[in-house]
N, C-alpha and C positions, 0 to 999 in steps of 0.2 A: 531466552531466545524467542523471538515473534518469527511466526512461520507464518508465511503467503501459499495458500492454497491455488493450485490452478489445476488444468486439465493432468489426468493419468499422473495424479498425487496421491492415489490411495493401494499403489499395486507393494508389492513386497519386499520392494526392492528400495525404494521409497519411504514406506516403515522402517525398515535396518536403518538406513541413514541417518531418520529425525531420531528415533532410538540412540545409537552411539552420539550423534550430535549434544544430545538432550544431558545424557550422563556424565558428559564432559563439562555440563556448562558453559556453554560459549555462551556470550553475547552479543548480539547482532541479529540479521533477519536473513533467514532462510527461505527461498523460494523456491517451490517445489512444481516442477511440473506446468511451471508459467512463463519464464523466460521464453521468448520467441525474438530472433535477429534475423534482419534479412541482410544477404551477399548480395552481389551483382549476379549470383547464379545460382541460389536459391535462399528460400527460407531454414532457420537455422534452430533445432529444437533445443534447448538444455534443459533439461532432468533438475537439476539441482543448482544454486547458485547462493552458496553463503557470502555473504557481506559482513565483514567483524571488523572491529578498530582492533582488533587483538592480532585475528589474525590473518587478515586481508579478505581479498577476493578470491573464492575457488569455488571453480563450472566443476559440477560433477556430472559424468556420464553413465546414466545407468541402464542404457537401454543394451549393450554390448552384449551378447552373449556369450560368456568363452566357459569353456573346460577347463579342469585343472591346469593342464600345460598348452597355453597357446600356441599355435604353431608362430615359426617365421610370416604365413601369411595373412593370421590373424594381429598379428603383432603390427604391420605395416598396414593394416587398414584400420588399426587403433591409434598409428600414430596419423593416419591423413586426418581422422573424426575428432582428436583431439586438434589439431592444428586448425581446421575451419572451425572449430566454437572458440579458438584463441583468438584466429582472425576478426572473426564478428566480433566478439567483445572488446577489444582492439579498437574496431575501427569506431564502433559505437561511442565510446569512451572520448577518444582521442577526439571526436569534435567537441568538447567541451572544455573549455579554457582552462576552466579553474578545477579540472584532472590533470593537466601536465606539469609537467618542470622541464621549464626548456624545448626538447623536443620530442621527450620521452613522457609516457604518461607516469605518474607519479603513486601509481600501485601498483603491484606487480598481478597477475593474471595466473593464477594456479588453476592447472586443469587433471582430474582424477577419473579417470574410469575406475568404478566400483563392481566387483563381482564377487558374490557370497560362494562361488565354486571354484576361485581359484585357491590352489597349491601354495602359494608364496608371494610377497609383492615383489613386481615389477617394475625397476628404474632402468630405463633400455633408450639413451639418449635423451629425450626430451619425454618421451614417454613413460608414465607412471600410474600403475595398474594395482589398485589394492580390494584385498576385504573389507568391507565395512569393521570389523573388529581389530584390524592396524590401522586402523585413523585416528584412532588417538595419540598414536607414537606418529606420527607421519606431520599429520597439521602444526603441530606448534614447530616443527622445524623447515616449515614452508616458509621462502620471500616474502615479506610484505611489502616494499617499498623500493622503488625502480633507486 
């Protein structure tokens, strides 16, 4: 796996991830701390962002803070953060021709918050909340392909 180093790629959160990534052997490029997209209402940071012919495209988010058991109202502001880095990626994507099929882009857009203090993974609508250590059971049954 080739990792892209960019800004706030060296914090701990960041290592769990190239770590489990690394021991899985994926292939592909992992960008760490670099992705930056802009909205019509703001700029857009992602934490992490592998790229695999394996096993697609997935924005990790690792800047979220949560405790063991998120509340209801950390849970709806994880699922607004994961929904703007879906959108940005999205839209980014989608100006480019030879990403669609039709009228759908032609990879699918996995997006994870990662937290080394939660209790359990979380699949809550669209919303998906893991450890860095169930990413190995998680990824390979992730969409690739719209």
């Amino acid at each position: 796996m080739d990792i892209v180093f960019g800004e706030n790629s060296d914090t701990p959160a960041a290592q769990a991830l190239q770590g489990v990534l690394k021991e899985m052997a994926i292939s592909g490029t992992l960008y760490l701390g670099y992705p930056v997209l802009s909205t019509a209402d703001a700029k857009v940071f992602i934490d992490g962002l592998l790229l695999s012919e394996t096993h697609g495209l997935i924005a990790f988010d690792l800047s979220s803070h949560l405790g063991a058991r998120p509340s209801p109202e950390q849970l709806a502001e994880l699922a607004e953060r994961q929904n703007q880095i879906y959108a940005s990626i999205y839209n980014k994507l989608n100006t480019h021709r030879d990403l669609r099929r039709g009228r759908n882009l032609g990879v699918e857009i996995n997006v994870i918050t990662c937290s080394p203090t939660l209790e359990q993974v979380i699949r809550e609508n669209e919303v998906l909340v893991s450890t860095p250590d169930a990413l190995p059971d998680i990824i390979p049954n992730l969409p690739r392909s719209c």
